[in-house]
KEVONU-878973 format. One record per residue (C-alpha): residue number from 0; residue in three letters; x, y, z. Coordinates in steps of 0.02 Angstrom, whole numbers. Each point is the difference from the previous one (the first is absolute). Layout:
BEGIN
[pt NUM, ALA, [X, Y, Z]]
...
This chain:
BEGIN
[pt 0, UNK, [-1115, 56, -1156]]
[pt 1, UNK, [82, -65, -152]]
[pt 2, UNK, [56, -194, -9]]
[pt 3, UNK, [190, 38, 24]]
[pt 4, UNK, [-21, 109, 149]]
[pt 5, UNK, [-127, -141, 75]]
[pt 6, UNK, [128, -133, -40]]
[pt 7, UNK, [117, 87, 139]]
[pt 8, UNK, [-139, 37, 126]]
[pt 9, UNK, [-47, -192, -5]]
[pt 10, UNK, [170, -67, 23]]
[pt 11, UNK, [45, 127, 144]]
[pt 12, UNK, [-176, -48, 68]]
[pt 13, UNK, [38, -181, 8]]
[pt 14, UNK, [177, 19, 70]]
[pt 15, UNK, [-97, 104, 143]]
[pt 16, UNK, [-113, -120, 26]]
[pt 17, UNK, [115, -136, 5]]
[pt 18, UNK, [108, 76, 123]]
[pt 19, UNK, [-142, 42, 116]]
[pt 20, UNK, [-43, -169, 23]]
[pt 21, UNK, [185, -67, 27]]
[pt 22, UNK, [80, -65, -150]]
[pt 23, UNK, [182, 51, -62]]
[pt 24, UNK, [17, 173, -85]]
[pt 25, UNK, [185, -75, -77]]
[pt 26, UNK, [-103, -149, -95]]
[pt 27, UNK, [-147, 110, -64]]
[pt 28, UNK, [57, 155, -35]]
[pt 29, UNK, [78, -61, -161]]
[pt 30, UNK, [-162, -114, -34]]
[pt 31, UNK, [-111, 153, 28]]
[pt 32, UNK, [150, 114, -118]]
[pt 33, UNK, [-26, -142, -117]]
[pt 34, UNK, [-182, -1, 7]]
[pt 35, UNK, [-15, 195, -30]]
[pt 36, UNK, [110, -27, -158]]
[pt 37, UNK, [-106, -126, -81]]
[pt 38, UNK, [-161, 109, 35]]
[pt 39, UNK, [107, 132, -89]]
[pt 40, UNK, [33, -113, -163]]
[pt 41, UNK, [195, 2, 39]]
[pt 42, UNK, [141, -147, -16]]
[pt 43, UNK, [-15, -99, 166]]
[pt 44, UNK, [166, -78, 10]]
[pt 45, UNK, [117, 157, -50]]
[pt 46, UNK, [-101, 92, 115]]
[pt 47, UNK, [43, -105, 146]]
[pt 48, UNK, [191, -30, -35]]
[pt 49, UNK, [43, 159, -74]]
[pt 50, UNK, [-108, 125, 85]]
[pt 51, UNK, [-46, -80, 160]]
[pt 52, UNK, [167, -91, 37]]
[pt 53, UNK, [97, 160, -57]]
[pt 54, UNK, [-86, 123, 130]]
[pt 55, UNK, [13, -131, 122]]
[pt 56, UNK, [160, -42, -4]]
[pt 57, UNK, [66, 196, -20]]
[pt 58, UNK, [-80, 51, 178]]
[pt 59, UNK, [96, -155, 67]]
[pt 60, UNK, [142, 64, -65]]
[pt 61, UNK, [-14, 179, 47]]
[pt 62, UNK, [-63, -53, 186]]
[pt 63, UNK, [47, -158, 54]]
[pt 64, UNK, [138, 59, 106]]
[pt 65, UNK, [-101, 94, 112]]
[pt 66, UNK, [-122, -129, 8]]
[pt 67, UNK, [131, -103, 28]]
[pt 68, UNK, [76, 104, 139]]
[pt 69, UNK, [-165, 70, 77]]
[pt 70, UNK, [-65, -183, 49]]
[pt 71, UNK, [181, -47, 72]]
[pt 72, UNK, [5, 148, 92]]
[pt 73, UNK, [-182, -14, 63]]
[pt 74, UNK, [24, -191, 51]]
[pt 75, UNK, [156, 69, 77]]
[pt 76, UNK, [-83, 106, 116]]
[pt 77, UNK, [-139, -112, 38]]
[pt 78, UNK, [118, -143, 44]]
[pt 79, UNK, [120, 102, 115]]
[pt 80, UNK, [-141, 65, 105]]
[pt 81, UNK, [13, 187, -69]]
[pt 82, UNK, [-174, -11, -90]]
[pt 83, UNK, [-75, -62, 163]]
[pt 84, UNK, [89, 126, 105]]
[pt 85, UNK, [-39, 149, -87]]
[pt 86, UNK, [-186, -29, -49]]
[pt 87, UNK, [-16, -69, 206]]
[pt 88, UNK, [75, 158, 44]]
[pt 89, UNK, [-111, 96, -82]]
[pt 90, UNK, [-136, -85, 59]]
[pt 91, UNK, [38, 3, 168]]
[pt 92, UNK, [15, 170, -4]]
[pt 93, UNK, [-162, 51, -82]]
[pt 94, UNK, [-89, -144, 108]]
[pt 95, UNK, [-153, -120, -67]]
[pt 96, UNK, [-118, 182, 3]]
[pt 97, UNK, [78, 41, -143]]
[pt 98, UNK, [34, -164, -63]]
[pt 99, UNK, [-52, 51, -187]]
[pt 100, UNK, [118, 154, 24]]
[pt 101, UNK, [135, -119, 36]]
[pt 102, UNK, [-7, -107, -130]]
[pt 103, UNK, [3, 120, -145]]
[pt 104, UNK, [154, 93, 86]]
[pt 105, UNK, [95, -184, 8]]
[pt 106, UNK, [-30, -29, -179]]
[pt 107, UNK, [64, 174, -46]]
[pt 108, UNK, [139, 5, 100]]
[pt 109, UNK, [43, -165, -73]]
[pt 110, UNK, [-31, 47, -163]]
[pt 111, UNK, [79, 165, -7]]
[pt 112, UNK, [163, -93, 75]]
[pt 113, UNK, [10, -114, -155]]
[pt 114, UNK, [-74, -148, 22]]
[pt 115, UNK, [-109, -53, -133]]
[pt 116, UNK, [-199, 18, 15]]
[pt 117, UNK, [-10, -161, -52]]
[pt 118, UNK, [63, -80, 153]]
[pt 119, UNK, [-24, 148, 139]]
[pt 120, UNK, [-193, -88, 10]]
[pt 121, UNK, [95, -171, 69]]
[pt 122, UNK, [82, 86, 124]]
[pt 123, UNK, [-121, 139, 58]]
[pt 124, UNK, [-184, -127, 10]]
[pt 125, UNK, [45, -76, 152]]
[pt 126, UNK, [-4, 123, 104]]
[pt 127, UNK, [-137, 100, -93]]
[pt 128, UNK, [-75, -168, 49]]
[pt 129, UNK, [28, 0, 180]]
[pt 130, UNK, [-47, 188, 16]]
[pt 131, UNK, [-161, 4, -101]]
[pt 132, UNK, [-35, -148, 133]]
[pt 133, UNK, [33, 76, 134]]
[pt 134, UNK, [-103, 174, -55]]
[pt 135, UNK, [-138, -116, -67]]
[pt 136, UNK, [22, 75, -165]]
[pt 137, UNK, [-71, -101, -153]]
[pt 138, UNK, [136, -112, -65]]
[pt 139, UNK, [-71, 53, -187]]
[pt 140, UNK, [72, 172, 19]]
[pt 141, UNK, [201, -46, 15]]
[pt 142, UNK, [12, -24, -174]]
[pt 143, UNK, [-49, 201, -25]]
[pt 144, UNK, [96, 45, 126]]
[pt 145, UNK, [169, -70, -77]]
[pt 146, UNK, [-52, 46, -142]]
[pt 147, UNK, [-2, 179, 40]]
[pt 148, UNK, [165, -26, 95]]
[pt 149, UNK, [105, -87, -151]]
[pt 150, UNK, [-109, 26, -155]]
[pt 151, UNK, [-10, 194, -3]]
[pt 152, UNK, [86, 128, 63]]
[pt 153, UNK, [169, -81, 27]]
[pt 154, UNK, [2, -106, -144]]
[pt 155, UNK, [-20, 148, -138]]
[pt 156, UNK, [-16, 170, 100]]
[pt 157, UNK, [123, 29, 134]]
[pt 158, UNK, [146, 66, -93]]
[pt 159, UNK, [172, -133, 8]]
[pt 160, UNK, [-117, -138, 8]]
[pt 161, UNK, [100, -164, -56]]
[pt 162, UNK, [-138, -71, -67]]
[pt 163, UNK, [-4, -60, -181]]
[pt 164, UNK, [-157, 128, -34]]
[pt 165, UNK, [105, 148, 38]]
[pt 166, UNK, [148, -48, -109]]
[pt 167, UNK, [-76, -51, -156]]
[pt 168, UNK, [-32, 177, -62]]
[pt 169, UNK, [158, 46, 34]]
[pt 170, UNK, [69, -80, -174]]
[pt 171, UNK, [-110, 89, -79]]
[pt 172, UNK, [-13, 183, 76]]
[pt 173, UNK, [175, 20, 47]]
[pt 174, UNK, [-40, 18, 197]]
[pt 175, UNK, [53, -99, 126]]
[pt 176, UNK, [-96, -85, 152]]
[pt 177, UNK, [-26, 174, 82]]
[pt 178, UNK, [-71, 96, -121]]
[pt 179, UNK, [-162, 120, 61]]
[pt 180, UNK, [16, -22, 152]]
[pt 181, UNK, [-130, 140, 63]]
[pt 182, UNK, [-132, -77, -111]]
[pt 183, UNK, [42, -163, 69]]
[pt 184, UNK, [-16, 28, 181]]
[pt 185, UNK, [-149, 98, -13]]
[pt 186, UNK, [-94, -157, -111]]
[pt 187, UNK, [63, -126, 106]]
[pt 188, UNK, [-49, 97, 170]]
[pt 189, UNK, [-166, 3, -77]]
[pt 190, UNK, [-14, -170, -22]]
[pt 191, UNK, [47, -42, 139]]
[pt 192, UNK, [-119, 118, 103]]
[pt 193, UNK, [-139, -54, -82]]
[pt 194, UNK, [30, -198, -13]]
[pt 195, UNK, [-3, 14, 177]]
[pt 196, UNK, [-131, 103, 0]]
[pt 197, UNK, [-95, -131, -98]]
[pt 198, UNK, [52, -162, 106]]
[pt 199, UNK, [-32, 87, 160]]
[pt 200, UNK, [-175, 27, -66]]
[pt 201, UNK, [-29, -174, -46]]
[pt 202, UNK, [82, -58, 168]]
[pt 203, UNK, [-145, 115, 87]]
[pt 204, UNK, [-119, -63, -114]]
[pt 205, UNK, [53, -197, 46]]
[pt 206, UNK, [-14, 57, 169]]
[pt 207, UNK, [-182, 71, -9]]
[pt 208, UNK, [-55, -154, -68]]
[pt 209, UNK, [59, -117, 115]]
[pt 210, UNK, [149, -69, -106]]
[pt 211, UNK, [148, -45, 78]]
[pt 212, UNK, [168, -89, -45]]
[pt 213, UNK, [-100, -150, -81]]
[pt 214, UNK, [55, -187, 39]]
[pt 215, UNK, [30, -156, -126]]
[pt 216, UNK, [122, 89, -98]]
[pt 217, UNK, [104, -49, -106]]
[pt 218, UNK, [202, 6, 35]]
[pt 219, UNK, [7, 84, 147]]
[pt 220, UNK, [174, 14, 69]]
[pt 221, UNK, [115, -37, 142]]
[pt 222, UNK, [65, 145, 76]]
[pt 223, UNK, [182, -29, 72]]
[pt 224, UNK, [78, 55, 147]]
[pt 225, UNK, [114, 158, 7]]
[pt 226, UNK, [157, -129, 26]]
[pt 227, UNK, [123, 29, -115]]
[pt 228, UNK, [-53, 169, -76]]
[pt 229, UNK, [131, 133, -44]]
[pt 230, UNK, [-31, 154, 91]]
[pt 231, UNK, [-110, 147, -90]]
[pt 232, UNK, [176, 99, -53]]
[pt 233, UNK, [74, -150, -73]]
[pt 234, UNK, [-135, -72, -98]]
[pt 235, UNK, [3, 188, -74]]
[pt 236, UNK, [168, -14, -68]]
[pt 237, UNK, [-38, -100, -143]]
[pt 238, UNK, [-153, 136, -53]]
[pt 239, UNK, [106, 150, 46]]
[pt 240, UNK, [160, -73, -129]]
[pt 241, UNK, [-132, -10, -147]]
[pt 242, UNK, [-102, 139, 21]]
[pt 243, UNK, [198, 117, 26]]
[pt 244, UNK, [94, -102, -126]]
[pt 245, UNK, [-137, 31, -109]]
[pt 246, UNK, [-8, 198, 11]]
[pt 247, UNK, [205, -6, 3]]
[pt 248, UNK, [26, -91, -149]]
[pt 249, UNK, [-155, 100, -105]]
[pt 250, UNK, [29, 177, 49]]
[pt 251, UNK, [167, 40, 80]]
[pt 252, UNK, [187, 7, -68]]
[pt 253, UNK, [4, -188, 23]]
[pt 254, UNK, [-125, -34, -115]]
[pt 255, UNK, [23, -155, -90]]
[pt 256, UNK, [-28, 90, -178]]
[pt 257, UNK, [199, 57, 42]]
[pt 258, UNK, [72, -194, 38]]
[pt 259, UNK, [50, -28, -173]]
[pt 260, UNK, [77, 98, -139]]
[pt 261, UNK, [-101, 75, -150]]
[pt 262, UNK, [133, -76, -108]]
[pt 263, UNK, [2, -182, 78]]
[pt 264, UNK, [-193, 3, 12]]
[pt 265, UNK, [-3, 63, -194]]
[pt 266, UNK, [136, -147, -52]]
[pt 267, UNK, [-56, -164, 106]]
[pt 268, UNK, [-200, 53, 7]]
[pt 269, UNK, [-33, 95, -148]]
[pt 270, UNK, [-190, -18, 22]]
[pt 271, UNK, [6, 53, 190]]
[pt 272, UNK, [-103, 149, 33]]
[pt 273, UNK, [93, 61, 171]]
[pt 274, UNK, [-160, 129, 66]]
[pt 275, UNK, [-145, -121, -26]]
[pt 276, UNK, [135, -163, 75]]
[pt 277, UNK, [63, 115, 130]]
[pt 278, UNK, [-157, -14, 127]]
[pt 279, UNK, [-4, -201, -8]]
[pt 280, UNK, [192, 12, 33]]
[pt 281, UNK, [-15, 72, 136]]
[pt 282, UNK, [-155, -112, 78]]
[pt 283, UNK, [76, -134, -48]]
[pt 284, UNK, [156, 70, 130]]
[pt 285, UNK, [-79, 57, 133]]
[pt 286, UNK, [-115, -163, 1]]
[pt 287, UNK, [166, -109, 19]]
[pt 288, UNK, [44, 107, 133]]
[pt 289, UNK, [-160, -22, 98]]
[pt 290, UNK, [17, -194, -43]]
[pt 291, UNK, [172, 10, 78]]
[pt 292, UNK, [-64, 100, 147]]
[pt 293, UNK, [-153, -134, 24]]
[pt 294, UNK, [146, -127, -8]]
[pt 295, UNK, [99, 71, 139]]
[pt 296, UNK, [-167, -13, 130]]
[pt 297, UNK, [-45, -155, 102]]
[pt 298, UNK, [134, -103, -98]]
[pt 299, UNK, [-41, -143, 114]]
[pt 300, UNK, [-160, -3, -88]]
[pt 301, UNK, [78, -46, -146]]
[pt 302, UNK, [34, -174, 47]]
[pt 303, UNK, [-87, -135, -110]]
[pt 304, UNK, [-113, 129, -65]]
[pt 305, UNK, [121, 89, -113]]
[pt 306, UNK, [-39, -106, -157]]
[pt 307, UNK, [-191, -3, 29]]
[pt 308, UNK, [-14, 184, 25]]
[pt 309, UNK, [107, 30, -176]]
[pt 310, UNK, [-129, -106, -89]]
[pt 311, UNK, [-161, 41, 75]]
[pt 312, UNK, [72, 172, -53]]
[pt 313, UNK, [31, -40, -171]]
[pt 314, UNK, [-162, -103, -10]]
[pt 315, UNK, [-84, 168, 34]]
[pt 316, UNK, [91, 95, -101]]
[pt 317, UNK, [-28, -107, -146]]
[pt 318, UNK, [-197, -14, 23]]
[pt 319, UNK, [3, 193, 24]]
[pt 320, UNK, [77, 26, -147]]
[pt 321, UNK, [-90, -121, -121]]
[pt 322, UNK, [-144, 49, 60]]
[pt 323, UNK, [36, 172, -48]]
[pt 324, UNK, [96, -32, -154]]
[pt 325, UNK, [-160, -112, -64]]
[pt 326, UNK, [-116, 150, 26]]
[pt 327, UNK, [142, 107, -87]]
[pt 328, UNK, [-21, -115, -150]]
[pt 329, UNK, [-171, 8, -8]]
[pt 330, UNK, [0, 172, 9]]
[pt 331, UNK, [114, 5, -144]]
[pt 332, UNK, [-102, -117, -98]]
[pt 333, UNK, [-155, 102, 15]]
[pt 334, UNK, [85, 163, -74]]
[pt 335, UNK, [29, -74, -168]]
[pt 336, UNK, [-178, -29, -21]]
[pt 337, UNK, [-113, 94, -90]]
[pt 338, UNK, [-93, 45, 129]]
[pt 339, UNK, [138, 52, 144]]
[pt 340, UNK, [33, 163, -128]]
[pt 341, UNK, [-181, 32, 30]]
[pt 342, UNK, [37, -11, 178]]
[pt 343, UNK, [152, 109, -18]]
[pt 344, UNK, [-78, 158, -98]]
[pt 345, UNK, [-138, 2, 115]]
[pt 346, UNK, [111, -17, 160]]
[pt 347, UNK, [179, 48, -45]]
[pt 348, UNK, [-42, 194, -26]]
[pt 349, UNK, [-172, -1, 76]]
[pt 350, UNK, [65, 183, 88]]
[pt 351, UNK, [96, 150, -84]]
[pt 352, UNK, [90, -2, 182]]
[pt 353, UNK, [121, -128, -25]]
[pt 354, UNK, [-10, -69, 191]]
[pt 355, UNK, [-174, -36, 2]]
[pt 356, UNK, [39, -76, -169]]
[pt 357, UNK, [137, -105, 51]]
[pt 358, UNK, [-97, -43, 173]]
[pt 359, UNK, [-164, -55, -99]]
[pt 360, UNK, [140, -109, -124]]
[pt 361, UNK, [71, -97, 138]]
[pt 362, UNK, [-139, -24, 77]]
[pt 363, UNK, [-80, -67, -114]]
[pt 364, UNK, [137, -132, -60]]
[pt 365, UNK, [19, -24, 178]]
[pt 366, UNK, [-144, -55, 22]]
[pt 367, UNK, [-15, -122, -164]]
[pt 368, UNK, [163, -86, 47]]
[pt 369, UNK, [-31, -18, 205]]
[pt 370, UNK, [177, 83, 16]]
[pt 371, UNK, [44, 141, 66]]
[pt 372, UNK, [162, -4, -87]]
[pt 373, UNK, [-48, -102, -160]]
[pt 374, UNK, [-127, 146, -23]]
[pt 375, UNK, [107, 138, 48]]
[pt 376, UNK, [160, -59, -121]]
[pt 377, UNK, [-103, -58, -166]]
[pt 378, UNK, [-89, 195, 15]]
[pt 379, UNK, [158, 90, 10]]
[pt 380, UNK, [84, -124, -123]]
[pt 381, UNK, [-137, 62, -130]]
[pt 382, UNK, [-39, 182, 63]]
[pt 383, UNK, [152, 56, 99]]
[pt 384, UNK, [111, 78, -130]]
[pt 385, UNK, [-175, 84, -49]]
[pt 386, UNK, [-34, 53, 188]]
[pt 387, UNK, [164, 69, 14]]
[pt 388, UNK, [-3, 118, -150]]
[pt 389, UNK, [-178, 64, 46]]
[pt 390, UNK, [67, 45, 200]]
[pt 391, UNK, [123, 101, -76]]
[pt 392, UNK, [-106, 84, -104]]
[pt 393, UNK, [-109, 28, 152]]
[pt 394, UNK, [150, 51, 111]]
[pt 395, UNK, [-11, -171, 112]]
[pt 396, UNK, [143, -71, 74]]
[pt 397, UNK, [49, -186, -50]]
[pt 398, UNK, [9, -27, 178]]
[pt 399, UNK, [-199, 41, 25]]
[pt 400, UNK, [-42, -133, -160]]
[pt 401, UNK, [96, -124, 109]]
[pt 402, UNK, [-96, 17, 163]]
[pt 403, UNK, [-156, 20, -74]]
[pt 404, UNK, [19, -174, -125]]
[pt 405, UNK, [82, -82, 164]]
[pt 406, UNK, [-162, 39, 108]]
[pt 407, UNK, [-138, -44, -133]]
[pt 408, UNK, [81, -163, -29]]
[pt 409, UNK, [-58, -39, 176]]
[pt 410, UNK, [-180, 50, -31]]
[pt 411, UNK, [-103, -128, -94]]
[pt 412, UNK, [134, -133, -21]]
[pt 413, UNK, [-76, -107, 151]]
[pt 414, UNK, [-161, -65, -76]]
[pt 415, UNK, [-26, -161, 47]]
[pt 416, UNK, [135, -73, -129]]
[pt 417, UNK, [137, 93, 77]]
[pt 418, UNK, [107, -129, 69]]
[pt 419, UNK, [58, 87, 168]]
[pt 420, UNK, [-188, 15, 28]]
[pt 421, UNK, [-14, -183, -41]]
[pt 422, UNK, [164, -28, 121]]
[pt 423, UNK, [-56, 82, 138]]
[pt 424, UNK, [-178, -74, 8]]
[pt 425, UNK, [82, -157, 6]]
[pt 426, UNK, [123, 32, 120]]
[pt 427, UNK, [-148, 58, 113]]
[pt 428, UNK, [-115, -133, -39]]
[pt 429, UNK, [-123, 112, -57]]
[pt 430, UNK, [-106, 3, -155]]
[pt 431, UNK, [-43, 142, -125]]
[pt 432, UNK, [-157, 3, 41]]
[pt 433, UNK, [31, 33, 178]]
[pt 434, UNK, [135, 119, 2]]
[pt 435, UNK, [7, 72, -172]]
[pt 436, UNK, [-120, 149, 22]]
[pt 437, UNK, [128, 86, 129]]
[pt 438, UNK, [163, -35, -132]]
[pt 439, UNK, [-126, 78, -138]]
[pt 440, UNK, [-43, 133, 124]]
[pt 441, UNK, [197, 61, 0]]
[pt 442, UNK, [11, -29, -182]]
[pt 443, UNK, [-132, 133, -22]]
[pt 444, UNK, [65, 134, 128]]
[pt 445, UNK, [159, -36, -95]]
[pt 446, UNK, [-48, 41, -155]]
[pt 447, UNK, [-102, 150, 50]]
[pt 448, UNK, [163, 60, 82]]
[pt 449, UNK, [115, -11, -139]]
[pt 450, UNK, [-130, 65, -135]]
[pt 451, UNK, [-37, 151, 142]]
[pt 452, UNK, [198, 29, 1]]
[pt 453, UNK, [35, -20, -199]]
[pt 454, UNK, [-145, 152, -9]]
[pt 455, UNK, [54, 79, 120]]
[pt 456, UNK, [168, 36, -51]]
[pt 457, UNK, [-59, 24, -181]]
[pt 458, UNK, [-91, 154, 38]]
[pt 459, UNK, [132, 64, 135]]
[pt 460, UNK, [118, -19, -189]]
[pt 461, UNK, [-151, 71, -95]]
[pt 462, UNK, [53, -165, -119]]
């Protein structure tokens, strides 16, 4: 291993190291950047306020509204009881038996609906809480279980997922939200079926050894009382207007691609590019519509709490994005360096088949950066034109490059640096070391999945 390639192995060592035990991805991803570029011989300050700041401050650009409007909408739903009525409802139906069954289908439901992963944990632990309790389930497995629920198959394979994962290659593929959807459902049923497969095992080997729900933890909730819920059908609204608005507004007549004139677009935004804008546009709709909806419930709720729910919102949003925007910059930072085109030729076309290519590429990046979409948008911002040209030449759709990239973001971006990872533990009062392993676990039988998939369809292509 030659210095420059070590130079970026340190640095992403240390900011995984770091992370695992607690401190602030945002402060030390550009320290650890900074260190990786001074290992490398390269200007220090340039590298921070022209490459680092630059990257940075383009994803916040790009994705801030949906940030923005995922964490309203999410606080939205978690203040006006919908949150709480539909993951109770689901729940209750399943029963504390299948109490890790329960809690993965809350957090998809949730997640599928439009409400960001990065707050569904807040409003999903405390019952996953109360039932893992009340099965005498190890507390240490709830992280894996939401995990599985809102860090896989909803966030990047279901097809007309609104999550920022499953737009991002949009802009660069030509797609929109929905694209392969066969390949999607069949990776993300996998997933699923064998995440559960996986906690259920460690559940029966808990029980085997005498393990139950554990006591002295760390913030364990209150669970409320039903009072004041929305009923099941209404607390759906909200999910239902996203999820329809959505598919309306991407693939119908009323898409919003038609809303403005060629001619008015051309003279007031020359620089616009309608098909990659098109699928924010119309996210950025149908989540104001399932604000609006969330709005319209419970608006007795509202009273004094209004204002706080709007800024503990926009706190979230911020952190979210920061977070991710810092590991976006860092990512950035390390592909100017000697040693990142290194990287790149041994990762970037590892595979004549262009999938397994583009799977290994994200991947990979995922992984360095701890994001699933910091990974996923600096590979296709390097390789995607590239990717593009050689599907084409192997006769495969744009629309199979998107849900392939989409679902190998989600593979190895949540080491321990990752900051939902980091989120969630804390939410749970949990520690790496204790619940790690089963959040590792689902990273692995994700990857496998969407590597088995990209070769899959390669050789079904003959690519």
């Amino acid at each position: 291993m030659n210095l420059e390639v070590l130079a970026i192995v340190v640095s992403l060592a240390l900011l995984m190291v770091l992370a695992y035990r607690g401190f602030p991805v945002i402060i030390f991803a550009p320290i650890c950047a900074l260190l990786a570029v001074g290992l490398s011989g390269r200007a220090l300050l340039p590298s921070y306020t022209e490459t680092f700041m630059t990257a940075a401050t383009g994803y916040i650009r790009s994705f801030f509204p949906l940030f923005l409007m995922g964490a309203i909408f999410g606080k939205l739903m978690e203040t006006n009881g919908s949150a709480a009525a539909i993951a109770g409802s689901i729940a209750g139906l399943l029963g504390a038996r299948r109490a890790i069954l329960a809690v993965v289908l809350a957090c998809a439901v949730l997640t599928y609906g439009g409400v960001s992963l990065f707050v569904v944990a807040f409003a999903v632990y405390p019952f996953a809480s109360a039932l893992f309790r009340e099965a005498d389930i190890p507390k240490r497995l709830i992280p894996g279980a939401i995990a599985l629920g809102a860090f896989t198959l909803t966030m990047d394979a279901l097809p007309g997922s609104p999550q920022i994962q499953n737009l991002i290659p949009t802009r660069f593929f030509g797609t929109d939200t929905y694209a392969g959807p066969v390949v999607g459902i069949i990776g993300g049923v996998l997933v699923l079926l064998g995440g559960l497969f996986w906690l259920d095992r460690r559940r029966a080997m808990a029980a085997a050894a005498g393990e139950g729900y554990g006591t002295g933890h760390r913030n364990e909730p209150e669970v409320g009382s039903n009072e004041g819920r929305p009923p099941l059908f209404v607390a759906l609204i909200p999910l239902g207007l996203v999820l329809g608005a959505n598919f309306v507004l991407s693939r119908t007549a009323w898409s919003v691609a038609n809303w403005y004139p060629d001619a008015v677009l051309h003279r007031d935004f020359p620089a616009v590019n309608v098909a990659a804008s098109a699928p924010t546009w119309a996210l950025i709709v149908a989540l104001a519509l399932g604000i609006t909806a969330a709005l319209a419930i419970n608006p007795k709720r509202w009273k004094d709490r209004f204002s706080g729910t709007l800024t503990a919102a926009t706190s979230g949003a911020l952190l979210a994005i920061f977070n991710t925007a810092s590991e976006v910059g860092f990512g950035n930072v390390v592909k100017t360096l000697p040693g990142f085109f290194v990287i790149r030729d041994s990762v970037f076309l590892v595979s004549r088949h262009v999938l397994v290519a583009e799977a290994v590429a994200v991947n990979v990046l995922a992984g360095i950066t701890g994001s699933a979409s910091g990974g996923l948008s600096i590979a296709l911002e390097v390789m995607g034109a590239r990717y593009l040209e050689l599907a084409r030449a192997q006769g495969i759709s744009p629309e199979l490059l998107h849900r392939i990239a989409s679902m190998a973001s989600g593979g190895m971006d949540t080491l321990p640096h990752n900051g939902a990872v980091i989120t969630l533990l804390a939410i749970t009062g949990l520690t790496h070391r204790q619940s790690y392993p089963d959040i590792f676990a689902i990273t692995i039988l994700k990857t496998v999945t969407v590597f088995a998939m990209a070769f899959g369809v390669s050789a079904f292509h003959g690519g």
